[in-house]
N, CA, C and O of each residue as an XYZ file, in Angstrom:
372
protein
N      80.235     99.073     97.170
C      80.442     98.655     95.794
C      80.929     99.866     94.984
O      80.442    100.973     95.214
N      81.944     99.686     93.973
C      82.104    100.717     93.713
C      81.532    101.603     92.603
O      80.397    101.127     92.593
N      81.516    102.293     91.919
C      80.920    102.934     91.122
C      81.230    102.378     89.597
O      82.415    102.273     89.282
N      80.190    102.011     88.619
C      80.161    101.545     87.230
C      81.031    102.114     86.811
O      82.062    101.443     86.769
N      81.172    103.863     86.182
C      81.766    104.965     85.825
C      83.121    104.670     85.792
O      83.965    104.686     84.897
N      83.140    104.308     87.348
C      84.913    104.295     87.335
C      85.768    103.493     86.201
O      86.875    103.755     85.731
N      84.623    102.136     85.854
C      85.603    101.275     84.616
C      85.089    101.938     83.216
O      85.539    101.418     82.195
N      84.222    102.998     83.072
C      83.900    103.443     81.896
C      85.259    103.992     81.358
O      85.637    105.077     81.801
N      86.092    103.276     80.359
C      87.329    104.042     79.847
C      87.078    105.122     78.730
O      86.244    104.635     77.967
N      87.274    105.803     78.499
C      87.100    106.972     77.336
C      88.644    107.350     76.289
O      88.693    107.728     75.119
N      89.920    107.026     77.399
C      90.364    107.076     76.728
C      92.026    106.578     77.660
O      91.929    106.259     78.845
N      93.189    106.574     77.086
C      94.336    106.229     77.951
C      95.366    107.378     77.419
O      95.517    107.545     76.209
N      95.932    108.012     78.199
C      97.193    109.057     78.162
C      98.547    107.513     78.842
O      98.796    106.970     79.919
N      99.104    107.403     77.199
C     100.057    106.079     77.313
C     101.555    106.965     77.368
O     101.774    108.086     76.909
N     102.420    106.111     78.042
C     103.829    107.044     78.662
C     104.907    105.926     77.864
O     104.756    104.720     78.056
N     106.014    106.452     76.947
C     106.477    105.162     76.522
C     108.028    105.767     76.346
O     108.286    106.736     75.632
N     109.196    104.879     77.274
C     110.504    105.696     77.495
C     110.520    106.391     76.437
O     109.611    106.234     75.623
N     111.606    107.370     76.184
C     112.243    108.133     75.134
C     110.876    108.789     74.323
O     111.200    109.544     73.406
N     109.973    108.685     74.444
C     108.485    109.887     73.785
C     107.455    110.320     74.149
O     107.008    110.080     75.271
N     106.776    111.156     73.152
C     105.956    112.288     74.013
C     104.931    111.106     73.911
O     104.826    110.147     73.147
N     103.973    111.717     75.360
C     102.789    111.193     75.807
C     101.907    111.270     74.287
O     101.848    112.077     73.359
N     101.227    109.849     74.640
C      99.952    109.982     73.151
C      98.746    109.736     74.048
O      98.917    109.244     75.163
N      97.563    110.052     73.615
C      96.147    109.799     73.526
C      95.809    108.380     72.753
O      95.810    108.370     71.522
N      95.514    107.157     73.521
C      94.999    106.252     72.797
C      93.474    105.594     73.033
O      93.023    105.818     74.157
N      92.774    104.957     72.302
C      91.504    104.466     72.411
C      91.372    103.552     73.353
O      92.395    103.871     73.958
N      90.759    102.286     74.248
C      90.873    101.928     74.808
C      91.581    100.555     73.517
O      92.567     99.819     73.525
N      90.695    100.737     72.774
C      91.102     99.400     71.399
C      92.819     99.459     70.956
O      93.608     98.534     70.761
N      93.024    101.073     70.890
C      94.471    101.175     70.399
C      95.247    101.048     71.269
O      96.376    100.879     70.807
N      95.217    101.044     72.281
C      96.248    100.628     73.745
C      96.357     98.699     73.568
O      97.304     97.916     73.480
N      94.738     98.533     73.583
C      95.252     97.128     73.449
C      95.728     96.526     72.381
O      96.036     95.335     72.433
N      95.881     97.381     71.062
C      96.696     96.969     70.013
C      98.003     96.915     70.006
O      98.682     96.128     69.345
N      98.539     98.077     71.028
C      99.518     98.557     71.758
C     100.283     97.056     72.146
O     101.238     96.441     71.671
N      99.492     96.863     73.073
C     100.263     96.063     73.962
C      99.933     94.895     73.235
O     101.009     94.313     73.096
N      98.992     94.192     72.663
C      99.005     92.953     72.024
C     100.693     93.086     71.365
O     101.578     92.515     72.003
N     101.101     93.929     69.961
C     102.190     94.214     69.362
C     103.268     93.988     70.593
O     103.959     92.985     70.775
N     103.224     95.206     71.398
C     104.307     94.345     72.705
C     104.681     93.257     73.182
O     105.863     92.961     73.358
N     103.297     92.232     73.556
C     103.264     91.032     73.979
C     103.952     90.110     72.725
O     104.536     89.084     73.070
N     103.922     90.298     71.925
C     104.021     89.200     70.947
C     105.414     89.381     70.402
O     105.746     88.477     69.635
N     106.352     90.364     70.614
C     107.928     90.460     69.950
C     107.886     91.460     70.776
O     107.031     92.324     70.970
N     109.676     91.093     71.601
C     110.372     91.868     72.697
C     110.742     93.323     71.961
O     110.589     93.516     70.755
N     111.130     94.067     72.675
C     111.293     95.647     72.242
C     112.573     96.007     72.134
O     113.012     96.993     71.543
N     113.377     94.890     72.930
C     114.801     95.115     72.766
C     115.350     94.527     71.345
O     116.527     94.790     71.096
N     114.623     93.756     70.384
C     115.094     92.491     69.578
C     113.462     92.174     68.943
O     112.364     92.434     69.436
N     113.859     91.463     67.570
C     112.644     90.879     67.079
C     112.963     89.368     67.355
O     112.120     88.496     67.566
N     113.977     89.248     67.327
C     114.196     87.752     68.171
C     113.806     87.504     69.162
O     113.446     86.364     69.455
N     113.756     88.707     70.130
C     113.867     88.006     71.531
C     112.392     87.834     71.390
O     111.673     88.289     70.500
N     111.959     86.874     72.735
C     110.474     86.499     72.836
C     109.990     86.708     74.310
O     110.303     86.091     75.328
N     109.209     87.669     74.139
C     108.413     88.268     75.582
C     107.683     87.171     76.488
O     107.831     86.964     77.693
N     106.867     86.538     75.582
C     106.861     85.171     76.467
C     107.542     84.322     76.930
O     107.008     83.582     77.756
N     108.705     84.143     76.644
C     109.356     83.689     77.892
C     109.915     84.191     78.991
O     110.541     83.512     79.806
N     109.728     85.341     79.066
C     109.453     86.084     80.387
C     108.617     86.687     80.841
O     109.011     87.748     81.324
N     107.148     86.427     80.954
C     105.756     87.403     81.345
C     105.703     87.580     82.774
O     106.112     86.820     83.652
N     105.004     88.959     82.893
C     104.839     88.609     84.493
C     103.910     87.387     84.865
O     103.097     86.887     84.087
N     104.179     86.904     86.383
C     103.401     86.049     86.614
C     102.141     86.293     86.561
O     101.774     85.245     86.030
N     101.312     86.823     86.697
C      99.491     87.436     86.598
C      99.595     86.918     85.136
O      98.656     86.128     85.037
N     100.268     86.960     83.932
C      99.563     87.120     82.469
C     100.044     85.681     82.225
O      99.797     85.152     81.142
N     100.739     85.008     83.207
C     101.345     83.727     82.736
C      99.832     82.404     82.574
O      99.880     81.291     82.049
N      98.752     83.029     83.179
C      97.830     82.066     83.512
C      97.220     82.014     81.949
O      96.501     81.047     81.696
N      97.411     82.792     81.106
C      96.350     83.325     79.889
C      97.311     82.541     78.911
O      98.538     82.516     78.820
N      96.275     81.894     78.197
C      96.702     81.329     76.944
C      97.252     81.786     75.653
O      98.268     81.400     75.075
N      96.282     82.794     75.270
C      96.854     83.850     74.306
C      96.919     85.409     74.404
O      96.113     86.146     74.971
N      98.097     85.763     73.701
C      98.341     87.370     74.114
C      97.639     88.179     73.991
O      97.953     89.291     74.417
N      95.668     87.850     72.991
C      95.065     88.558     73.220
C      94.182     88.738     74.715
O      93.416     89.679     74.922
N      94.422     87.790     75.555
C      93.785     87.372     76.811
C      95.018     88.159     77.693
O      94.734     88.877     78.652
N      95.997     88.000     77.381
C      97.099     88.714     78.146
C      97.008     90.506     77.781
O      97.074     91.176     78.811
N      96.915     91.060     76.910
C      96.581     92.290     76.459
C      95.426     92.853     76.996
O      95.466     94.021     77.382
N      94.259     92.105     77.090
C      93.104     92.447     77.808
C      93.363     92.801     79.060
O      93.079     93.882     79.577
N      94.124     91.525     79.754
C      93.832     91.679     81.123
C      94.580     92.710     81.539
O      94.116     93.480     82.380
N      95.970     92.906     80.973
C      96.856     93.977     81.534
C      96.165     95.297     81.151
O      96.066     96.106     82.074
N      95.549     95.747     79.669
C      94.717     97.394     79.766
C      93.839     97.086     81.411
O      93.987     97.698     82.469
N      93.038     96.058     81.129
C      91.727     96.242     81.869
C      92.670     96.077     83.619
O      91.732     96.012     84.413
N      93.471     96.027     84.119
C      93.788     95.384     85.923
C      95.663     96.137     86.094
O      96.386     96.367     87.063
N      95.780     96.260     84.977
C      97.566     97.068     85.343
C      97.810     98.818     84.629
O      96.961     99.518     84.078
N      98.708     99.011     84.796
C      99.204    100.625     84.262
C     100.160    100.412     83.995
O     100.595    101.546     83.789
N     101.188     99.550     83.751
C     102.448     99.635     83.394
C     102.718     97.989     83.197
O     102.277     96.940     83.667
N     103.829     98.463     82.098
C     104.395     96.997     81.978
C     105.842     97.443     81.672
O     106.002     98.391     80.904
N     107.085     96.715     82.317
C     108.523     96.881     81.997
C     108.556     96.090     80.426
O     108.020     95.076     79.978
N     109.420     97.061     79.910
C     109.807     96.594     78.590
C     111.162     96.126     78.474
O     111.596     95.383     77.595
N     111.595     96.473     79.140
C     113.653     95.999     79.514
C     113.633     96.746     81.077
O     112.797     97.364     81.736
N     115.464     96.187     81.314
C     114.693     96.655     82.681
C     115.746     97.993     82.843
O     116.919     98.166     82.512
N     114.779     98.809     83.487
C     114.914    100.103     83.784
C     113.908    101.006     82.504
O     113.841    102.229     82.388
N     113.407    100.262     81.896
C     112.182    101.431     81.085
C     110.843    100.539     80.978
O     110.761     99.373     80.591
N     110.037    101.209     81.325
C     108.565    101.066     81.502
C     107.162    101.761     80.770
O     106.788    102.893     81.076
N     106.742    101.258     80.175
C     105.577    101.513     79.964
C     104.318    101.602     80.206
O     103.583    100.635     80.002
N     103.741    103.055     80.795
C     103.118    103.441     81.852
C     101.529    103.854     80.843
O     101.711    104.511     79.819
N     100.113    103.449     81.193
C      98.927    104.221     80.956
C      97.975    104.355     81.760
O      97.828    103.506     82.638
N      97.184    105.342     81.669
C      96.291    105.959     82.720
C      94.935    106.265     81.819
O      95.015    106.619     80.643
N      93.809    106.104     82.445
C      92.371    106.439     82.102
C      92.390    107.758     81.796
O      93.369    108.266     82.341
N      91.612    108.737     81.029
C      91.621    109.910     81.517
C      89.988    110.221     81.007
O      89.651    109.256     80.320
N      89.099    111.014     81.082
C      87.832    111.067     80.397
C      87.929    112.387     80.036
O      88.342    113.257     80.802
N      87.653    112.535     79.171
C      87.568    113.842     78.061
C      85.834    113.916     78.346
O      84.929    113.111     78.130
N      85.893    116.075     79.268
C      84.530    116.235     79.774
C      84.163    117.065     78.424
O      85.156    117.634     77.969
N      83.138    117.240     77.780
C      82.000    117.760     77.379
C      81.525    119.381     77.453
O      80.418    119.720     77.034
């Protein structure tokens, strides 16, 4: 079984094409990506839901889709050929 700790998040080092790495909360990542999920990045027209990956297609709303992708993925394509990449990191004491 694996260790509790490991899902203890503290914090996410988020990677986003064209800028510098930020420090986000586990809350502000998923604010992050809720804002993502809900209007495409290429366009305020375009609409991200009609193209989700299949895993987030099962979830009703983009706050259920935002959850699941912080909490089970590290990246999500935003157009294709740029990606948006985050990682756990714990800030020691």
């Amino acid at each position: 079984m694996p260790d509790a700790m490991m899902y203890q998040e503290e914090m996410f080092v988020v990677l986003m094409p064209g800028a510098a790495e930020e420090c986000l909360t586990p809350e502000e990542l998923l604010e992050r990506l809720t804002e993502i999920l809900r209007v495409g990045a290429a366009s305020p027209v375009e609409n991200r839901q009609l193209d989700l990956p299949r895993d987030l297609q099962r979830f009703s709303t983009v706050a259920e889709q935002a959850q699941h992708l912080r909490d089970t993925a590290c990246e999500l394509e935003l157009s294709p050929g740029e990606t948006m990449q985050w990682y756990v990191v714990r800030l020691e004491k």
